[in-house]
N, C-alpha and C positions, 0 to 999 in steps of 0.2 A: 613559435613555442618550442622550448626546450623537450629533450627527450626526458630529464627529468621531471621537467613540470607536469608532461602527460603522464608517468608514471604517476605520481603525486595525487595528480585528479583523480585518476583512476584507481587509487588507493583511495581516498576520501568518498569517491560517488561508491564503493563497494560496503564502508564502514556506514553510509549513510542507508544505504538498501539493506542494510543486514541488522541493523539495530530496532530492536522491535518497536512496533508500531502496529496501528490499526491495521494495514495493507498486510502485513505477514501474518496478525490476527486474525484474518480473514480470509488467507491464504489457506490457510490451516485448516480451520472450521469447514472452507470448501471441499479441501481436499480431501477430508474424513468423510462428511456428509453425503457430498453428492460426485467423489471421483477424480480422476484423475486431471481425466481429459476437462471437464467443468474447471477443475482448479488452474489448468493452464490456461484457459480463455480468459479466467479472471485474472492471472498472472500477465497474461498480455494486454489487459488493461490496466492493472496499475503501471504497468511501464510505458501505459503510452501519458499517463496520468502523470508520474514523475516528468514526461519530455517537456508536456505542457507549464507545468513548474518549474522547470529548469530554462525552457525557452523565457516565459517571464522574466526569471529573473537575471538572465541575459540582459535582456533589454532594459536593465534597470529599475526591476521588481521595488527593490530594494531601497530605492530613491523617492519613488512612490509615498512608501509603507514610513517613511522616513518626513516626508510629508504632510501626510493627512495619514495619522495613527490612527483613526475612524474608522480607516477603511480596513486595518489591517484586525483590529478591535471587532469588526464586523465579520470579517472573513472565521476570525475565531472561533465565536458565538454560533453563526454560521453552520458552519464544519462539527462544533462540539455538539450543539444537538441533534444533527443528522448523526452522529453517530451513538447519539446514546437511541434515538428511537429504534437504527436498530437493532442497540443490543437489548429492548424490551422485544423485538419480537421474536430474537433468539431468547430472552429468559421464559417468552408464552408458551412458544412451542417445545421447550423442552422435557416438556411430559410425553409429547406426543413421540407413539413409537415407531421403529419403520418398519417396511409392510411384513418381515420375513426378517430371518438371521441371517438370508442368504442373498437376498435383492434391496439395492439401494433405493431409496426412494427416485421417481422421475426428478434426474437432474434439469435443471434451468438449462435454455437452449445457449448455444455458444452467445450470440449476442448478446442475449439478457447479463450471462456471466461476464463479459465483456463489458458494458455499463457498469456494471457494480464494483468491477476494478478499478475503473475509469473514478467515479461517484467516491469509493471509499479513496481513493489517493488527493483526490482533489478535496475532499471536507477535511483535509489535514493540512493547514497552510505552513506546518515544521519545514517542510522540503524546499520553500521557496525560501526561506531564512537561510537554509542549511547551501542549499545550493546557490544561494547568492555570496554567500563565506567564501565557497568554493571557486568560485569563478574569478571574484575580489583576490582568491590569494593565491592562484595557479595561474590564469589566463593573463597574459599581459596585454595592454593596450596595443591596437593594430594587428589584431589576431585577425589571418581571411579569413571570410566565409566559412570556405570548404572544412577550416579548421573546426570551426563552430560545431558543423554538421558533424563531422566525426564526434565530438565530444559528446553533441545529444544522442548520437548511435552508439556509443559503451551507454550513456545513461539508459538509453532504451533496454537493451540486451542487459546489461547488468540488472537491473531492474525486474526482466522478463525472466529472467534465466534463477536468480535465484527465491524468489518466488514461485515458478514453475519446480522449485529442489524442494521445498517444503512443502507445497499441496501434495508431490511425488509423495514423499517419509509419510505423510498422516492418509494418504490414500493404501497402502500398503494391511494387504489382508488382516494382519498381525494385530497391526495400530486398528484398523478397522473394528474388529473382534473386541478387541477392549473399549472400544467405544460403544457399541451395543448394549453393552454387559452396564454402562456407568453412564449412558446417554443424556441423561437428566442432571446427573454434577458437574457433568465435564459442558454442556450447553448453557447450564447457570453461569459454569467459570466464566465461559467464554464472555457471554454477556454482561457478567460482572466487570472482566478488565478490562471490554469495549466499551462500556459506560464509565469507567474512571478515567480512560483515555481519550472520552467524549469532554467529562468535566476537566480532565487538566488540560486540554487546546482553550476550552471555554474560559478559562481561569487565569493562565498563564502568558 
């Protein structure tokens, strides 16, 4: 593999992590609601969530889904209704206030946050589309191993790193405060464009 082509990839796996989606939608919400340190455990699950996507479609995800459309049909339906239910229980709870102006509510323990990154990256089967493009038009045939590994280690890190930059921005005192003050518009929002981003994977 060319020093450009890794360039390349690495250019496409950053435009792919960085283009909104349920996983940075949720990135967010984390990192306001319940923290920093919470937002980065679920940031290291959606990156581990991407690898598993990206390993897929390594191995010819793609040839699959190209096959039996069914399955890929399923994966979508899938993936979009887990993600509208949970944006009904962020639209329930958005009444509810937190305990103080000055204490967050008890965040989710690392692991729990961990699943949920994992859970929201994988009900979105765009990544395995996306990263089968990528692989298809960077990697050339008789790439080693080792190369492999390296590629899903930016996809990891890429993945972790900036998802762990936007739970940071919405965890930040500032952001915090105005979220207090609007808790119940900005929890509908959220809900709301997790639920249209439930129905267009379901749809599309």
């Amino acid at each position: 593999m060319t020093v450009a082509a890794f360039l390349a990839f690495c250019g496409l796996v950053a435009f792919a992590a960085i283009s909104p989606g349920p996983a940075v939608l949720m990135a967010a919400r984390t990192g306001l609601s319940e923290g920093f340190r919470t937002g980065a455990m679920l940031a290291a699950g959606i990156g581990a969530g991407a690898v598993v996507w990206a390993a897929a479609a390594m191995f010819g995800l793609h040839l699959v889904f190209a096959a039996a459309p069914a399955l890929l049909w399923a994966l979508k339906i899938g993936g979009g209704l887990y993600l509208i239910w949970m944006a009904v229980q962020v639209w329930r709870g958005a009444r509810t206030p937190l305990v103080t102006e000055d204490a967050r509510p008890v965040p989710r323990s690392a692991l729990s946050a961990f699943r949920l990154g994992v859970a929201t990256q994988l009900a979105n089967p765009k990544p395995a589309v996306m990263y089968s493009a990528i692989f298809l038009g960077t990697v050339p045939q008789g790439t080693s191993v080792w190369v492999y590994a390296a590629l899903l280690a930016v996809i990891l890190g890429t993945e972790t790193v900036w998802n762990t930059l936007v739970a940071r921005i919405f965890s930040l005192d500032r952001t915090r405060a105005r979220y207090i003050s609007l808790k119940t518009v900005i929890d509908r929002t959220f809900g709301g464009l997790l639920a249209a981003l439930g129905v267009k994977i379901a749809a599309t």
